[in-house]
C-alpha atoms as a printed R data frame, in Angstrom:
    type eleno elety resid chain resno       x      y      z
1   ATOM     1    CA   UNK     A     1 -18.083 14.427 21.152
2   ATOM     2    CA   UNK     A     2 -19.172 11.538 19.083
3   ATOM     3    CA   UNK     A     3 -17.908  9.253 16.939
4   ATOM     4    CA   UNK     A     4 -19.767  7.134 14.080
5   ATOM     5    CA   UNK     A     5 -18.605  4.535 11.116
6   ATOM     6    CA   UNK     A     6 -17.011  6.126  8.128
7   ATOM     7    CA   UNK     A     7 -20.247  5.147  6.312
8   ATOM     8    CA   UNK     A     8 -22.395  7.426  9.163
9   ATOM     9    CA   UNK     A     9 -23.241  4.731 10.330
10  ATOM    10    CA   UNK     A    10 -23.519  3.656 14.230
11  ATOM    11    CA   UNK     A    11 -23.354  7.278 15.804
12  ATOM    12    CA   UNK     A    12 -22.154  7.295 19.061
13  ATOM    13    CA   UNK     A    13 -22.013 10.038 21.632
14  ATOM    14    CA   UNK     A    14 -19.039  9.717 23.766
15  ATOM    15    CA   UNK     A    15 -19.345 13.126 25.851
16  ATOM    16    CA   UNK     A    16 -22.349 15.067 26.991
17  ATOM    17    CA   UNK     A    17 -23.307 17.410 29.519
18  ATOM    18    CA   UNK     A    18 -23.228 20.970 29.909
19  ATOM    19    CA   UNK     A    19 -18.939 20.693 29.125
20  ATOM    20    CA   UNK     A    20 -18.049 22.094 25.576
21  ATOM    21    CA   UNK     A    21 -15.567 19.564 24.717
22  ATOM    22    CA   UNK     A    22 -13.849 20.500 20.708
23  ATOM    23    CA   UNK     A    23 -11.455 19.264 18.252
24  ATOM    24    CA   UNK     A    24 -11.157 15.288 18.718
25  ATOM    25    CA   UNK     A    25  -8.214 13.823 17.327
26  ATOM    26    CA   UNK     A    26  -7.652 10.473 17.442
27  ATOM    27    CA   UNK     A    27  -3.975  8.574 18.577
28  ATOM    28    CA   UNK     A    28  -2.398  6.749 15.597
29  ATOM    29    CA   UNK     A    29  -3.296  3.282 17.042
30  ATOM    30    CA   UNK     A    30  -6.902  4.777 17.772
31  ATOM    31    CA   UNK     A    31  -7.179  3.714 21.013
32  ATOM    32    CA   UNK     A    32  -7.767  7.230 22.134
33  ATOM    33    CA   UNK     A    33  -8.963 10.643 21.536
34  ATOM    34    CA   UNK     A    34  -7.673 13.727 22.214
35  ATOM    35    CA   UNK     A    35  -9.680 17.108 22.626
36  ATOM    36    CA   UNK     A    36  -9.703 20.424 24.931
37  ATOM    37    CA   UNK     A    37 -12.733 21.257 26.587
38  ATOM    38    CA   UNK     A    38 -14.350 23.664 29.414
39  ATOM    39    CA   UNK     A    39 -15.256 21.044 31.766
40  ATOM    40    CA   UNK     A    40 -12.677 22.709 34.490
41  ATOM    41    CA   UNK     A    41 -14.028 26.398 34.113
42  ATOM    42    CA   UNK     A    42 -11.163 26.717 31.097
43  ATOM    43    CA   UNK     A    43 -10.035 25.022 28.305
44  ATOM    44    CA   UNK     A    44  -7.857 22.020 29.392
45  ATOM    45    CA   UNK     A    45  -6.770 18.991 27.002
46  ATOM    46    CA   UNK     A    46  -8.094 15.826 27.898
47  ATOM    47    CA   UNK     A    47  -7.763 12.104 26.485
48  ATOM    48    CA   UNK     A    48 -10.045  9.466 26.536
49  ATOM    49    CA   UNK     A    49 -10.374  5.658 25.429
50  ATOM    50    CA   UNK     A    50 -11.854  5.306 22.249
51  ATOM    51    CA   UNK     A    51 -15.522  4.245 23.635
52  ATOM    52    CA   UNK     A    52 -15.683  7.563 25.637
53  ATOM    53    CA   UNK     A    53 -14.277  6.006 29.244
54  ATOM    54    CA   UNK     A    54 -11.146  6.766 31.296
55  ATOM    55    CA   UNK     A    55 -11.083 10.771 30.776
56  ATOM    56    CA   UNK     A    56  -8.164 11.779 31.733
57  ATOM    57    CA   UNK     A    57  -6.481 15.355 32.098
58  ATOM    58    CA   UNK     A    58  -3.279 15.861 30.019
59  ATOM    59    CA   UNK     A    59  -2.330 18.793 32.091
60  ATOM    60    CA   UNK     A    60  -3.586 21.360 34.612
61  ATOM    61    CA   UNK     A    61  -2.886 25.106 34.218
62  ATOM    62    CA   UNK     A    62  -4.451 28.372 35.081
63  ATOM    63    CA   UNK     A    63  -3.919 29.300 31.654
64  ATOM    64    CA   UNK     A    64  -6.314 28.655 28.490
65  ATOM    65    CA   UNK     A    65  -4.938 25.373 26.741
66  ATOM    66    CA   UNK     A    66  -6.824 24.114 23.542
67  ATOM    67    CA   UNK     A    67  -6.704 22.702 19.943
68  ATOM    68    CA   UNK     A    68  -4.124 19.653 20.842
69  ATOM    69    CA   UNK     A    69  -3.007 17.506 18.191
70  ATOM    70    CA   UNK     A    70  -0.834 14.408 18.507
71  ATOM    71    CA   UNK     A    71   2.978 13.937 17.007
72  ATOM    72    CA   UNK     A    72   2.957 11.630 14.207
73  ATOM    73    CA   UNK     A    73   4.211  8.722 17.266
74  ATOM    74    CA   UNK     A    74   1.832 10.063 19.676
75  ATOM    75    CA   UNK     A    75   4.868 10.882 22.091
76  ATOM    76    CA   UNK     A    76   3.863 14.955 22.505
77  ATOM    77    CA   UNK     A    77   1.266 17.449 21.960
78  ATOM    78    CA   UNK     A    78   1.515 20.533 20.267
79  ATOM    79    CA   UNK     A    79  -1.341 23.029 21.606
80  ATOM    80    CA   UNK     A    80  -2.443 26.618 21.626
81  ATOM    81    CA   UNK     A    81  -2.127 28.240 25.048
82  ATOM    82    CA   UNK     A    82  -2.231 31.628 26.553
83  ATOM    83    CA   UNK     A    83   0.240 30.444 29.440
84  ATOM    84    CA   UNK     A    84   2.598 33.189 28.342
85  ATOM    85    CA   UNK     A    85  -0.144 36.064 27.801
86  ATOM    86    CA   UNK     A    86  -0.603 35.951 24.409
87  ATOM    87    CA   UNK     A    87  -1.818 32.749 22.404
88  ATOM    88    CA   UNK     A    88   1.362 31.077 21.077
89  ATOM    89    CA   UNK     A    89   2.273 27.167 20.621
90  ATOM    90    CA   UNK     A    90   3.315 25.059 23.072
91  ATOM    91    CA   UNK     A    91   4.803 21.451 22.961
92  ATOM    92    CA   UNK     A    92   4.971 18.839 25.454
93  ATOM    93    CA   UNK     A    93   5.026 14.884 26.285
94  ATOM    94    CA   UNK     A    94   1.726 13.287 25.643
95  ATOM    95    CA   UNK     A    95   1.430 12.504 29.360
96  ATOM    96    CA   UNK     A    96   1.504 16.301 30.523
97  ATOM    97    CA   UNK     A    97   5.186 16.886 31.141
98  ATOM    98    CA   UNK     A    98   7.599 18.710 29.899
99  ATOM    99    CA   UNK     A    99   5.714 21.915 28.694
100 ATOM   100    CA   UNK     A   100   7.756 24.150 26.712
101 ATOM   101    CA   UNK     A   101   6.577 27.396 24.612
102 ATOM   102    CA   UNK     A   102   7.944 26.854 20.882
103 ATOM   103    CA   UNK     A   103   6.870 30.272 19.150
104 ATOM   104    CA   UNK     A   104   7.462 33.665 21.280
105 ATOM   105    CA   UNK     A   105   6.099 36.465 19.452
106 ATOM   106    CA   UNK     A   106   3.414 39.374 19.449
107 ATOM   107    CA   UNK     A   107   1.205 37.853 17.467
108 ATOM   108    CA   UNK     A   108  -1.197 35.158 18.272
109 ATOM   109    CA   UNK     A   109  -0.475 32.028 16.830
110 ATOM   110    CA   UNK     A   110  -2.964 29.119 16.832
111 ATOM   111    CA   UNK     A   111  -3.829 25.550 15.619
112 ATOM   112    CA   UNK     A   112  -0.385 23.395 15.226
113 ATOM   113    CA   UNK     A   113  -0.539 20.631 13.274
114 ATOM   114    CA   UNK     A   114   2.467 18.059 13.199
115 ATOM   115    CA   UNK     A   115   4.717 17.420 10.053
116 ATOM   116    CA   UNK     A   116   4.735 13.463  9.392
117 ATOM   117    CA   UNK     A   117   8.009 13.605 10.104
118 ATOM   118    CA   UNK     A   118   7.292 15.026 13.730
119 ATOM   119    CA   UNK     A   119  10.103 17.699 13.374
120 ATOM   120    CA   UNK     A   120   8.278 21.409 12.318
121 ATOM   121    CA   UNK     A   121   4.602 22.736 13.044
122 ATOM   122    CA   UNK     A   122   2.253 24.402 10.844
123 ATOM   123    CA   UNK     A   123   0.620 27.117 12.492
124 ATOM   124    CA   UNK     A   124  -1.478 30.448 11.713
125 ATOM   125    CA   UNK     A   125  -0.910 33.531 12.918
126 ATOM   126    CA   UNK     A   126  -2.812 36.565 13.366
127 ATOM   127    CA   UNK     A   127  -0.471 40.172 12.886
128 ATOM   128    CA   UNK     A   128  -1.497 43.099 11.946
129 ATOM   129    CA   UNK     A   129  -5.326 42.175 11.044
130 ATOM   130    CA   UNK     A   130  -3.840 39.487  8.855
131 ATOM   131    CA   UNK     A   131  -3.282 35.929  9.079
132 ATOM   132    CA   UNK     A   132  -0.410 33.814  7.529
133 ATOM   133    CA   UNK     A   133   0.718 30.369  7.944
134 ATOM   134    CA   UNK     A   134   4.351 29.911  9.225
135 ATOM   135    CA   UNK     A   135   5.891 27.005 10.408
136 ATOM   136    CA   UNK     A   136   8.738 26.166 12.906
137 ATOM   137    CA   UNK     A   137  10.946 23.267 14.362
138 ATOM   138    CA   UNK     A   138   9.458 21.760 17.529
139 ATOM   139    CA   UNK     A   139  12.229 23.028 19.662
140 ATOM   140    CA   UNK     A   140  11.270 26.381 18.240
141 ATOM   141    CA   UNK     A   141  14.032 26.957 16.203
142 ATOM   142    CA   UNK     A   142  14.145 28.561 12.181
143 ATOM   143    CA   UNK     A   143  11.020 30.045 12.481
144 ATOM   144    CA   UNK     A   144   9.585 30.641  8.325
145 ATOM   145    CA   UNK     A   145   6.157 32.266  7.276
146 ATOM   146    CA   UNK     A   146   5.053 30.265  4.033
147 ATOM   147    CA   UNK     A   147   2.007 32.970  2.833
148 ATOM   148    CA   UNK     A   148   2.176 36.936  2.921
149 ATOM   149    CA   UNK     A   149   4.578 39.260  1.447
């Protein structure tokens, strides 16, 4: 992962190795960075300080966790996860706790992304060689698909 001035200016790598770490997002205050990456054997989250030091796990599973994105106060993570079988959308405290699955279907639904008001996720999902965007209250609760039929 790097980071550089919004001008591409001062690039500066803040991961390396043989890890693939993905999708940096940074906190609201942008004192950190949140991203999944391999560096266990699977894909874990991960957050780190803003100059690349104290890496720290979010959460351990045996599962496949990735594409994490903060709530618009930073207090939880949605994420994509495959803790359940299937890839569906999880939510939990921006420390690791609390884990709870928010969508339960068939399909496999990927990439949530916060409303500013921190109260419904956007999310894709793949059915029947298709994908549609739905979205969903974080508790996973009134469940709507916004493209399709």
């Amino acid at each position: 992962i790097g980071v550089m001035d919004a001008d591409g200016r001062n690039t500066r790598i803040l991961t390396a190795g043989d890890s693939n770490d993905q999708v940096p997002t940074w906190s609201r205050d942008g004192q950190r960075l949140l991203f999944f990456s391999d560096r266990s054997g699977r894909q874990q989250i991960y957050t780190m300080a803003a100059d690349g030091t104290d890496v720290r796990q979010v959460a351990r599973s045996d599962a496949n966790d990735s594409t994490p994105f903060w709530s618009p106060d930073n207090s939880r993570i949605a994420f994509t996860s495959d803790r359940g079988g299937g890839l569906d959308i999880q939510v939990m405290d921006a420390d690791g706790g609390r884990v709870h699955q928010v969508t339960h279907t068939a399909a496999n639904e990927r990439t949530a992304v916060w409303s500013p008001d921190g109260r419904r996720l956007l999310f894709s999902a793949d059915t029947a060689g298709r994908s549609d965007i739905f979205t969903i209250q974080a508790d996973g609760t009134d469940l709507r698909r916004l493209t399709g039929d």
